[in-house]
Residue frames as a rotation matrix with the C-alpha (Angstrom) as fourth column:
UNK 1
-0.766 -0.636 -0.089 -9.38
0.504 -0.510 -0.697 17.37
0.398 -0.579 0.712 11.46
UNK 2
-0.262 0.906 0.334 -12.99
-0.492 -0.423 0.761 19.16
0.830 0.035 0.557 11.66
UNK 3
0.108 0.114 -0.988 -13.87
0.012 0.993 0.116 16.19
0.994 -0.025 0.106 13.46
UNK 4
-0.134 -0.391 -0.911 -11.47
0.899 0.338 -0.277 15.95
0.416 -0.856 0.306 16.20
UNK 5
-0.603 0.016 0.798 -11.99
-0.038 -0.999 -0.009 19.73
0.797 -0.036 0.603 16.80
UNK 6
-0.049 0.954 0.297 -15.40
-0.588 -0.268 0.763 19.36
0.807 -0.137 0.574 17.37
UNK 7
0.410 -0.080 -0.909 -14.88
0.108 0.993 -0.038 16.33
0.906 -0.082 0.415 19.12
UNK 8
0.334 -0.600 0.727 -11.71
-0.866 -0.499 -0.014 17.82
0.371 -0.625 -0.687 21.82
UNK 9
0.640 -0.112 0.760 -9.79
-0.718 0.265 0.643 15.98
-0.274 -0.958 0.089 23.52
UNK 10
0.543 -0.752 0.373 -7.16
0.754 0.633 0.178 14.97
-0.370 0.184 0.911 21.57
UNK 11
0.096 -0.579 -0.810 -4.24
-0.597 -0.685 0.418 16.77
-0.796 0.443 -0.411 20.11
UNK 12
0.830 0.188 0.525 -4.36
0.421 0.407 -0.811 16.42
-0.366 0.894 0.259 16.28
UNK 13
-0.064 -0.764 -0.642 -1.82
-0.079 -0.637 0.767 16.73
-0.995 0.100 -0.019 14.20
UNK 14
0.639 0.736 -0.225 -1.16
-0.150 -0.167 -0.974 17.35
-0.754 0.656 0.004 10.74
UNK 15
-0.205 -0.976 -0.065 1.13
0.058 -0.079 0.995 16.22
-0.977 0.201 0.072 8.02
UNK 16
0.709 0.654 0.264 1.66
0.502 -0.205 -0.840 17.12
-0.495 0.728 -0.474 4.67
UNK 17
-0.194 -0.743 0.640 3.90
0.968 -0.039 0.247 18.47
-0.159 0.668 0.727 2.18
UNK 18
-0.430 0.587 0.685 1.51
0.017 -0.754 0.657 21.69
0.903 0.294 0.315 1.67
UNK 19
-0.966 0.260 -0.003 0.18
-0.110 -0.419 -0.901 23.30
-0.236 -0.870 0.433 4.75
UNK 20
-0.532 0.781 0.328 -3.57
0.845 0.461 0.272 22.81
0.062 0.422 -0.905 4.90
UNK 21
-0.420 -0.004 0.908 -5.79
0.298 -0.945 0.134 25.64
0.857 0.326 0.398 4.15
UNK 22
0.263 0.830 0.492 -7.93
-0.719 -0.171 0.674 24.78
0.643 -0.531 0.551 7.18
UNK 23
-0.463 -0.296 -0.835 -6.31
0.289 0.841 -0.458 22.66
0.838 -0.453 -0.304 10.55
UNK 24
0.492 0.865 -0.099 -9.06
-0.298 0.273 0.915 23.11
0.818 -0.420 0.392 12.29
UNK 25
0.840 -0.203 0.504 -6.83
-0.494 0.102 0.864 23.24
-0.227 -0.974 -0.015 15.83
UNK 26
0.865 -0.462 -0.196 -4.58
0.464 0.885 -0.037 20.50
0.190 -0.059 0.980 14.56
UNK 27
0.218 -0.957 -0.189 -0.81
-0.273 -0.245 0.930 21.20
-0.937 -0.152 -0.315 15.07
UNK 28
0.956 0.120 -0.269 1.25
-0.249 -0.158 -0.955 21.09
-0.157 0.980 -0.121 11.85
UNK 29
0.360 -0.888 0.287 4.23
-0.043 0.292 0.956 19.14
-0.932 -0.357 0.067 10.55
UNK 30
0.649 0.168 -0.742 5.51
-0.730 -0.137 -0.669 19.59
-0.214 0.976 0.034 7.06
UNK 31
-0.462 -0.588 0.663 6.94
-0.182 0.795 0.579 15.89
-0.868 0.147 -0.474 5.65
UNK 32
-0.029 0.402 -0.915 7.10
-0.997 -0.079 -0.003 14.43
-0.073 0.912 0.403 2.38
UNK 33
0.505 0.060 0.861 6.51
-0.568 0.774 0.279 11.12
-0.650 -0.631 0.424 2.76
UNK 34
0.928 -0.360 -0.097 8.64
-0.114 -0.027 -0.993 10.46
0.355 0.933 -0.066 -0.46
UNK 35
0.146 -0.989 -0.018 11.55
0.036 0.023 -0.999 11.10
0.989 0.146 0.039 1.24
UNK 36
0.630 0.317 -0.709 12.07
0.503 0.529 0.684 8.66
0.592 -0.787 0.174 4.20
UNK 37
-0.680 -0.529 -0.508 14.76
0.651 -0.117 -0.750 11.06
0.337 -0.841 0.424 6.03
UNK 38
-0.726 0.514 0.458 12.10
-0.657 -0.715 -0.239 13.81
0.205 -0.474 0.856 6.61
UNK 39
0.563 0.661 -0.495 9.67
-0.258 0.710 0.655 10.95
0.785 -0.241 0.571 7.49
UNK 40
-0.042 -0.587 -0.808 12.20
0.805 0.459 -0.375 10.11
0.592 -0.666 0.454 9.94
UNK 41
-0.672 -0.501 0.545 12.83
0.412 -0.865 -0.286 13.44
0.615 0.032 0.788 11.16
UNK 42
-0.285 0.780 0.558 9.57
-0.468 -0.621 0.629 14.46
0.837 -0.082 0.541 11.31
UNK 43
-0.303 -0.020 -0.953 9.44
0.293 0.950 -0.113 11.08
0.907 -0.313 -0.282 13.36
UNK 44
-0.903 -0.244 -0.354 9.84
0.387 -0.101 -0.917 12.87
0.188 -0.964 0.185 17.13
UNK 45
-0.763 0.643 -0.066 6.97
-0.610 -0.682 0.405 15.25
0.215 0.349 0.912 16.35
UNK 46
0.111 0.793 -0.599 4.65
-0.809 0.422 0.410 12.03
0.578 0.439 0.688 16.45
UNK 47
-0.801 -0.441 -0.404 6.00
-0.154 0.805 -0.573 10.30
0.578 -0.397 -0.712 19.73
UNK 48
-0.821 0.437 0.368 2.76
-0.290 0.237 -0.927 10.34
-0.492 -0.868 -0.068 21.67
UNK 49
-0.357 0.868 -0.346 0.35
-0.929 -0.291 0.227 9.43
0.096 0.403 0.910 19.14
UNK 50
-0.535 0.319 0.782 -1.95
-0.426 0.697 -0.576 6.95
-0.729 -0.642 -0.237 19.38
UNK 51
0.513 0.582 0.631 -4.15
0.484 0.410 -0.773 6.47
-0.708 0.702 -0.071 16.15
UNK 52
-0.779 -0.616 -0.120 -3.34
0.059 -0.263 0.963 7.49
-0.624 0.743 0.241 12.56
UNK 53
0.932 0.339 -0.129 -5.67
-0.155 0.050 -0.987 8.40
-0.327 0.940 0.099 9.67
UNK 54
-0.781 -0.560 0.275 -3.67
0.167 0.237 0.957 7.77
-0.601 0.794 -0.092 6.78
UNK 55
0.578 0.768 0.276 -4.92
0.405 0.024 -0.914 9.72
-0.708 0.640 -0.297 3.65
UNK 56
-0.577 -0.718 -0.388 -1.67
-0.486 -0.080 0.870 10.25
-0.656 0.691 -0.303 1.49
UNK 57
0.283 0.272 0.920 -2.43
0.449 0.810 -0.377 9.29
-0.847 0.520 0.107 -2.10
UNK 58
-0.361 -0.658 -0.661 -0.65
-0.452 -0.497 0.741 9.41
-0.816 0.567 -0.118 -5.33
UNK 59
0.424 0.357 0.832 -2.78
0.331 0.794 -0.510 9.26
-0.843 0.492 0.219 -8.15
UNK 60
-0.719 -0.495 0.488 -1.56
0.546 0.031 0.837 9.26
-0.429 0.869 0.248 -11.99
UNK 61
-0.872 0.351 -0.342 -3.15
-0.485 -0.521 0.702 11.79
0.068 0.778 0.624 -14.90
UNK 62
-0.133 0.696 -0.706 -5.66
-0.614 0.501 0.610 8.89
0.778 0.515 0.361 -16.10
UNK 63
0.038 0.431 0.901 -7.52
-0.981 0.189 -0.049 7.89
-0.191 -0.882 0.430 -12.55
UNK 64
0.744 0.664 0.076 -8.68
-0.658 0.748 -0.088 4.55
-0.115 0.015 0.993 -13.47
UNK 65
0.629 -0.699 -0.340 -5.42
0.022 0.453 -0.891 2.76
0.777 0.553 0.300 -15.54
UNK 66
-0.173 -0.770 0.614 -3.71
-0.665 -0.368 -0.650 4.18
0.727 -0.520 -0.449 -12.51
UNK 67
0.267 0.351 0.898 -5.00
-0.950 0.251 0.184 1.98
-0.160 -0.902 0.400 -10.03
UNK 68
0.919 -0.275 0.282 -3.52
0.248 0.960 0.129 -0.98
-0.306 -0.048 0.951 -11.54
UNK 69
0.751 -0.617 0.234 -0.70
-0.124 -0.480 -0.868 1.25
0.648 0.623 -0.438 -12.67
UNK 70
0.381 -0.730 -0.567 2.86
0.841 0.528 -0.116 -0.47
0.385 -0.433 0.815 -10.96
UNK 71
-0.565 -0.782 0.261 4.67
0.650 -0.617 -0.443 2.79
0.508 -0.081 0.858 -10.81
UNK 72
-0.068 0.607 0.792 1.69
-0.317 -0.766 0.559 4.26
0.946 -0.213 0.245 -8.75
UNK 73
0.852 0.253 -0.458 0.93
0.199 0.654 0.730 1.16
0.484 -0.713 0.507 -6.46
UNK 74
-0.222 -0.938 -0.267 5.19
0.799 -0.018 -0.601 1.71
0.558 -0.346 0.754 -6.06
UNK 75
-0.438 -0.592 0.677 4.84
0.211 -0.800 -0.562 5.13
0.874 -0.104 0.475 -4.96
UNK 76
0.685 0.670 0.286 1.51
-0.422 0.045 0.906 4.82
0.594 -0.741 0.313 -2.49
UNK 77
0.851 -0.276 -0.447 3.37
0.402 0.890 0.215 1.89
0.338 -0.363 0.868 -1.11
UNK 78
-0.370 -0.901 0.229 6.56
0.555 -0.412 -0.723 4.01
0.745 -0.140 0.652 -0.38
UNK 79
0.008 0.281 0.960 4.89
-0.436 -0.863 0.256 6.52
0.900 -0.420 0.116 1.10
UNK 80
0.786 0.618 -0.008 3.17
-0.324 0.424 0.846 4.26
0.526 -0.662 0.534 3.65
UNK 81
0.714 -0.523 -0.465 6.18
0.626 0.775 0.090 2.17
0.313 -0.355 0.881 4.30
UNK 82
-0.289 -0.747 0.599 8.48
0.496 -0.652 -0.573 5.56
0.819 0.131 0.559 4.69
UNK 83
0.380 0.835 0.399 5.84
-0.388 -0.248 0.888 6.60
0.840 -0.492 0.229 7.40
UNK 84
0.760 0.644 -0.088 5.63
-0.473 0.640 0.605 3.87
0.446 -0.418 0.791 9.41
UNK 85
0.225 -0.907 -0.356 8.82
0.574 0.418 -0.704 2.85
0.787 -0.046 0.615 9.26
UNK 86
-0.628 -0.573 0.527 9.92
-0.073 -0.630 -0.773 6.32
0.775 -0.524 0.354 10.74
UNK 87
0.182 0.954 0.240 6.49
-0.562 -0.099 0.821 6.00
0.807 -0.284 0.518 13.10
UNK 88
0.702 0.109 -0.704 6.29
0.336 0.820 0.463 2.28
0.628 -0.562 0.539 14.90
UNK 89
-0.262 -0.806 -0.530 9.85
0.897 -0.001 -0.442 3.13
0.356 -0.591 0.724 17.03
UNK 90
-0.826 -0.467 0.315 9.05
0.254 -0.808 -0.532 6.31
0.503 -0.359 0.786 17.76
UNK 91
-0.295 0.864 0.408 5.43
-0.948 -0.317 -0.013 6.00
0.119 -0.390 0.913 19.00
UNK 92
-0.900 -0.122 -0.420 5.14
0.044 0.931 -0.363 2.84
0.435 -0.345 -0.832 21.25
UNK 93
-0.647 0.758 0.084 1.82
0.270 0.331 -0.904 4.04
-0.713 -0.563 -0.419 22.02
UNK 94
-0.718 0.174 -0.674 0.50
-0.686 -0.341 0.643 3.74
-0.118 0.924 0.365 18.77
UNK 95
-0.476 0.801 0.363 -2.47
-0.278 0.255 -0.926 1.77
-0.834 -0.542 0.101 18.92
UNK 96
0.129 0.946 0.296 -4.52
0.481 0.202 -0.853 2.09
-0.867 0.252 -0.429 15.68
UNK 97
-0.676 -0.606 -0.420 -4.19
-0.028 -0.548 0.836 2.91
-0.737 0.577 0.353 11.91
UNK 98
0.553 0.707 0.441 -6.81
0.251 0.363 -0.897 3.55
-0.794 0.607 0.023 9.20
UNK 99
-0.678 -0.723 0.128 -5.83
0.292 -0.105 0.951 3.53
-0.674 0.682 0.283 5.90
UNK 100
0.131 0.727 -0.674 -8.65
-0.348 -0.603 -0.718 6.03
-0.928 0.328 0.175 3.61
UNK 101
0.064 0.131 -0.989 -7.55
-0.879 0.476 0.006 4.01
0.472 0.869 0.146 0.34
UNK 102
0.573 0.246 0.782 -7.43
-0.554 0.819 0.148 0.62
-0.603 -0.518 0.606 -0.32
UNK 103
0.177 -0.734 0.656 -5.46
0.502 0.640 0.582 -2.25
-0.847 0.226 0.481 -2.16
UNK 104
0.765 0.223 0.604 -5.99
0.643 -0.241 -0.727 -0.18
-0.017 0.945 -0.327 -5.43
UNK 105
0.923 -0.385 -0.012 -3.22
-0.377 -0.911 0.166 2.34
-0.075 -0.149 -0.986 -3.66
UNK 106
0.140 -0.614 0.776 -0.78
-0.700 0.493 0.517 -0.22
-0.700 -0.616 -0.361 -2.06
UNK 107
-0.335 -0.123 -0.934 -1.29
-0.768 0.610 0.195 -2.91
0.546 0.783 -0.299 -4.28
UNK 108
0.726 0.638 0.258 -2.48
-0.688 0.671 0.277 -6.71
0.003 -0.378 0.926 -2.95
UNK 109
0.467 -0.407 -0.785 0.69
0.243 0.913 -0.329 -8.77
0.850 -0.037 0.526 -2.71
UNK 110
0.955 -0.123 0.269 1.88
-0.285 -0.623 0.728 -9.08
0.078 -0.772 -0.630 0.28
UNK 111
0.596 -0.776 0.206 5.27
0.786 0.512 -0.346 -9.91
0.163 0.368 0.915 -1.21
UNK 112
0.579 -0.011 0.816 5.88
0.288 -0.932 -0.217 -5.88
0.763 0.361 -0.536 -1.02
């Protein structure tokens, strides 16, 4: 969010269960991505965007075990998909997504 500040010329926004202490300009939306109706909801809030960071992450107690840990990979993977879901339809000029973790969050099958 620093970044784009500094940067201008975009409108940033923020989501997040917990207000950040610092949004740095951004605009603020409070969603748990847990729980895909306020992911919906929040949905309208996020019709003109164009990129996405993605940095949600749920991590277990014991860092390391967690990363192969099912019931973690489940929740990351919710999140994302609870997003997006609510996201793609409402923002047709979406464009670009990074994702700040990697298969260790989501898991690697692409059975999911």
């Amino acid at each position: 969010m620093r970044h784009f500040e500094r940067a201008g010329g975009a409108e940033t926004v923020a989501l997040s269960r917990r207000k950040p202490r610092q949004l740095y300009g951004a605009r603020y939306v409070p969603v748990d991505l847990m729980d895909s109706a306020q992911c919906a909801q929040a949905a309208p809030e996020l019709a003109g965007a164009t990129h996405l960071i993605y940095a949600a992450l749920y991590e277990s107690p014991n860092l390391i075990d967690g990363w192969r840990d099912p019931h973690q990979i489940d929740i990351n993977d919710r999140m994302l998909r609870n997003l997006m879901t609510a996201l793609v339809p409402a923002a047709p000029t979406l464009q670009h997504v990074a994702l700040l973790q990697g298969t260790k969050a989501y898991g690697s099958t692409s059975a999911r």
